[in-house]
N, C-alpha and C positions, 0 to 999 in steps of 0.2 A: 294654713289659713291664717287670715291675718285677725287679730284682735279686736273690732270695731267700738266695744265700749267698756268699761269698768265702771259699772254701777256702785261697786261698794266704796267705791273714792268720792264720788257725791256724798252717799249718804254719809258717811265716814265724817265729812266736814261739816254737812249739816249739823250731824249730832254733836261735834268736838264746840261749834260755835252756839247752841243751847248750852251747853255744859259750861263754856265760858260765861254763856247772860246769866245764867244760875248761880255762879259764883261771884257775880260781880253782885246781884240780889242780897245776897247771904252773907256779904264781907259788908253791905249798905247796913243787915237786919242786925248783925253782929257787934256794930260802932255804933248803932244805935241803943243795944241793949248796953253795952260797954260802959256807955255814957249816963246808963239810969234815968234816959229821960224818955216818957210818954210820946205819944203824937201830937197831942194837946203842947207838951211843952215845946216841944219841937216850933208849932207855931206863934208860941204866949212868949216866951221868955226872951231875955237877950238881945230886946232890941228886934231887928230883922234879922240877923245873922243867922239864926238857927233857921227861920224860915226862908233864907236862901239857901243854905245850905241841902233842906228837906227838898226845894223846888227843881234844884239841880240835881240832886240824886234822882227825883221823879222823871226828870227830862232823858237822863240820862237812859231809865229803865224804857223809858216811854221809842226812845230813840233806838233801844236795840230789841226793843220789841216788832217793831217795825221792820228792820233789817229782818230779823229771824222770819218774820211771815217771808218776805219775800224772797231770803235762802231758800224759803222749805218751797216756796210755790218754783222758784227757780228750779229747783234742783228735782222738782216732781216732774216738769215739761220737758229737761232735758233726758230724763229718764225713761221719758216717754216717748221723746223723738229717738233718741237710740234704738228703744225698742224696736220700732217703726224703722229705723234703718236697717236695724240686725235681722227685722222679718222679710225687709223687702230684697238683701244681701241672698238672706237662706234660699228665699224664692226665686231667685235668679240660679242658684249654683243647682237647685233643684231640676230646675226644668233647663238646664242646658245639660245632663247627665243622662 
């Protein structure tokens, strides 16, 4: 019988590409604390430069927040059309036996 789906390679990537947004999050939370400066500072200080710096870290979270819904909505549909394949597969080899 031949193999129709691998469900846990989907989820497998879902989950390895949250893991990645989380640590992209937490290497942002981590230069921030590094640096000793507040969120207030982030946008008072320096000129613009800190609060470019803040805008693009945001974009960035904002940008793979995004992607990750639509991995997970992705990866939820084809999981579901497989199923959907693999029942209507079964039901074929079923009733030709």
């Amino acid at each position: 019988m031949r193999k129709l789906a691998v469900f846990g390679a989907l989820d497998g990537l879902s989950s390895n590409m949250n893991g990645a947004l989380q640590g992209v999050q937490q290497s942002i939370d981590s230069w921030g604390q590094a640096s000793g400066m507040t969120q207030a500072d982030w946008q008072d200080q320096a000129g613009t430069q800190f609060a470019d710096i803040s805008k693009a870290c945001q974009q960035v979270m904002a940008a793979g927040q995004e992607l990750m819904q639509a991995m997970n909505q992705g990866v939820q549909t084809c999981n579901q059309e497989n199923m959907a394949a693999v029942q209507r597969s079964s039901g074929r080899l079923g009733s030709g036996m």
